[in-house]
Backbone bond lengths (Angstrom), bond angles and torsions (degrees), N, CA, C in turn:
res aa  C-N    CA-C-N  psi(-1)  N-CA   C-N-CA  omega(-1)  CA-C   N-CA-C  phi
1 X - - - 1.449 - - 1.524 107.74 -
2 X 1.357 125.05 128.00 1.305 130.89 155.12 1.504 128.19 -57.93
3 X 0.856 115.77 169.02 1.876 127.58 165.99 1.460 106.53 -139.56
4 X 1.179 109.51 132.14 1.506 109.81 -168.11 1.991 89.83 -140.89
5 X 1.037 96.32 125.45 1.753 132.76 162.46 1.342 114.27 -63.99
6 X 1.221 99.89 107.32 1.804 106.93 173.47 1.848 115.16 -95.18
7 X 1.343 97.86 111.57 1.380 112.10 -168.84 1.707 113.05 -61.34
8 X 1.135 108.45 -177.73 1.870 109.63 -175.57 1.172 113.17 -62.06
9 X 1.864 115.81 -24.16 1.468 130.48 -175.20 1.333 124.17 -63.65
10 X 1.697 97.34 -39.69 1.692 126.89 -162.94 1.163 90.50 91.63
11 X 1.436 135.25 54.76 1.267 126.45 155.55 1.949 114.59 -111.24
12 X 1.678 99.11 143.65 1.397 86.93 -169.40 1.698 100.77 -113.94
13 X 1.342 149.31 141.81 1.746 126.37 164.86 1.367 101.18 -101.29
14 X 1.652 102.07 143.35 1.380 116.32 157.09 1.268 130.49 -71.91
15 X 0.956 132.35 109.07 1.711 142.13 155.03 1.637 90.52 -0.28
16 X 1.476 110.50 123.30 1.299 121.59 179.37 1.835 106.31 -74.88
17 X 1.451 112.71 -40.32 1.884 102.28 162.27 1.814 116.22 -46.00
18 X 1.352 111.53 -36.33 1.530 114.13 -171.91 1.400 96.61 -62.51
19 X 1.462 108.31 -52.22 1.506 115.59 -153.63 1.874 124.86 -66.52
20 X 2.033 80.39 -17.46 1.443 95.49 171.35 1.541 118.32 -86.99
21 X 0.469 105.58 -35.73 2.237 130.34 -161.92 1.554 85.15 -79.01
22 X 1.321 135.32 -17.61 1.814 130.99 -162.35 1.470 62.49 -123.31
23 X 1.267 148.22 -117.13 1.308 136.12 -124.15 1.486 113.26 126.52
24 X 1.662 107.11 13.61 1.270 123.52 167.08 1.499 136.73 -71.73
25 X 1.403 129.63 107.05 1.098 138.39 -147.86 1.621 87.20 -124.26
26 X 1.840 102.73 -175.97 1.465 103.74 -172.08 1.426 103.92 -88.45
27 X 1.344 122.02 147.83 1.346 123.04 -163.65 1.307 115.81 81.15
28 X 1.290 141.80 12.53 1.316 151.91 164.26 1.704 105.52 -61.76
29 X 1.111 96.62 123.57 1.813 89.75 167.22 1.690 109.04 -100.62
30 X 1.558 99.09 147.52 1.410 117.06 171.34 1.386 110.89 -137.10
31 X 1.675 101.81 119.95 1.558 116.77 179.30 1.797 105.71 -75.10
32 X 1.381 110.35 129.23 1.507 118.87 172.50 1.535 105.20 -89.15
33 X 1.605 120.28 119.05 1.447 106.75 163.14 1.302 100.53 -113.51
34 X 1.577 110.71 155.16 1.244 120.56 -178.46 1.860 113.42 -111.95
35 X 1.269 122.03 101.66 1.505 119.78 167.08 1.259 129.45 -114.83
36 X 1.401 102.59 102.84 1.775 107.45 173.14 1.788 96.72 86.08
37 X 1.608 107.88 -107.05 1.268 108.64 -161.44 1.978 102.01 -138.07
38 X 1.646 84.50 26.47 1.889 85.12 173.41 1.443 78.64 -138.36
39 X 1.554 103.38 160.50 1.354 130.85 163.64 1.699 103.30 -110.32
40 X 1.141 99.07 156.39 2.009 115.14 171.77 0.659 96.28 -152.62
41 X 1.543 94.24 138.61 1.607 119.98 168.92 1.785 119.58 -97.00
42 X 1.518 111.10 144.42 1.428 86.27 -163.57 2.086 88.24 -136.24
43 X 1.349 101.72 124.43 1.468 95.11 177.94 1.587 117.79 -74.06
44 X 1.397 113.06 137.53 1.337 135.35 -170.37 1.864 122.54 -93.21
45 X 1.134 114.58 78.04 1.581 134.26 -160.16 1.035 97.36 -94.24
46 X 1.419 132.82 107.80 1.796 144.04 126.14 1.349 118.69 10.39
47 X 1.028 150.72 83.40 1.503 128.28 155.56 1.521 111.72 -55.70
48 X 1.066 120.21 95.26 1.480 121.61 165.89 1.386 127.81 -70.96
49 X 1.346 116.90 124.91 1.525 119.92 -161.26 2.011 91.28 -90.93
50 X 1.498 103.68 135.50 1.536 104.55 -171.71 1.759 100.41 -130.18
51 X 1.109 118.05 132.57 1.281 115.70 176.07 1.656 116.10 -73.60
52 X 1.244 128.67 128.42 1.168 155.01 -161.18 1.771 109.86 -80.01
53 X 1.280 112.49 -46.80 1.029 119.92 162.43 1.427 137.44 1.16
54 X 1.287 109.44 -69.85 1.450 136.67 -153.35 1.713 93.82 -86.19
55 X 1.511 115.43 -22.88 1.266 114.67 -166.21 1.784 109.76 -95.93
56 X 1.584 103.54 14.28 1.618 117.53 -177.07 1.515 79.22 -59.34
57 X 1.772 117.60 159.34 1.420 143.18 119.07 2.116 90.01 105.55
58 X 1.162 109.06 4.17 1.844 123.02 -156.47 1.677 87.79 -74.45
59 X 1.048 113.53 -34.92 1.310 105.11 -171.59 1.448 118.73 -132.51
60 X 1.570 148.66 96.48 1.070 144.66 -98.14 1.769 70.32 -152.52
61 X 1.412 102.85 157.75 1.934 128.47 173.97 1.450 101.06 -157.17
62 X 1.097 95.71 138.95 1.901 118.02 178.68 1.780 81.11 -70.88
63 X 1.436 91.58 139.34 1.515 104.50 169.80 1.524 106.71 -101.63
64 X 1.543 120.30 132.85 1.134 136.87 -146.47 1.987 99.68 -101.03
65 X 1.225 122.04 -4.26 1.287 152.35 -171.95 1.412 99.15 51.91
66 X 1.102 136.06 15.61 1.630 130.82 142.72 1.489 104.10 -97.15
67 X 1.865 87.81 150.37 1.626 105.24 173.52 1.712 98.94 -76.55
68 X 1.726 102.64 141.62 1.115 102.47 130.05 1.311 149.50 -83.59
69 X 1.359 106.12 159.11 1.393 118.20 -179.17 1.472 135.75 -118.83
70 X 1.133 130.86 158.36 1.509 139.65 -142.69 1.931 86.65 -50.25
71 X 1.207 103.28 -66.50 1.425 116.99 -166.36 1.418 114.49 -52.84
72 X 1.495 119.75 -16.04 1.223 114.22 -170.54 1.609 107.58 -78.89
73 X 1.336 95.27 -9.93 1.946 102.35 -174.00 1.572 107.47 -98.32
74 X 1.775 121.93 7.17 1.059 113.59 178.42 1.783 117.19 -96.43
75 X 1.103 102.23 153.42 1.534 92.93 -156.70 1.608 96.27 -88.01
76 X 1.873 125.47 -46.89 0.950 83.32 -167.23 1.815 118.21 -96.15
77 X 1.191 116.02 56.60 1.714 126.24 158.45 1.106 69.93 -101.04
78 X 1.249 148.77 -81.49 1.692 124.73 -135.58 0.934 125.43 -54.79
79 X 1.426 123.94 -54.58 1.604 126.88 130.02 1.491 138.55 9.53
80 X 1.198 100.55 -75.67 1.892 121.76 155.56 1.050 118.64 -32.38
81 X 1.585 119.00 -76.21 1.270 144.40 -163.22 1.918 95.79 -61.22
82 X 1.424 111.95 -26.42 1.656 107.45 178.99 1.492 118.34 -81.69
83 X 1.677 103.72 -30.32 1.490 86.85 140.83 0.826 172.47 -132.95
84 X 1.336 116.63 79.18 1.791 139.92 -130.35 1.240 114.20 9.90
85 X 1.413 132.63 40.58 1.756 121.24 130.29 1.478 118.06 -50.89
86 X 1.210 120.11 127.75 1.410 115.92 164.29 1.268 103.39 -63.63
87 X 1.657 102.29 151.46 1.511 110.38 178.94 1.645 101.90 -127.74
């Protein structure tokens, strides 16, 4: 655990190991919550919306010339079927 010194400003610095290991750079936002008689700090991450697009054809499978089927994606028949229970 750290101890961090609140300057004349109300300014506090993070331990530059914290700041690395979180991925905190300048312009990073950090939400302050306040409970009872502790404060937490909680880092504030972007969900960035990314177009999908570009990632058509990225991952390619030999086609087996049968369709699959719903069940073939369930794990536990797959399971089963490994050990010779008929399914």
């Amino acid at each position: 655990m750290s101890v961090l010194t609140v300057s004349s400003k109300g300014q506090i610095v993070l331990p530059a190991a914290l700041r690395r290991r979180l991925g905190l750079g300048a312009g990073a936002q950090v939400e302050l919550v306040e409970e009872q008689d502790e404060l937490r700090l909680r880092v504030v991450r972007d969900v960035r919306t990314q177009d999908i697009s570009g990632l058509a054809g990225l991952i390619q499978a030999r086609a087996s010339g049968a369709p699959r089927r719903l069940e073939h994606f369930d794990a536990a028949l797959v399971l089963r079927r490994g050990k010779g229970d008929a399914a």
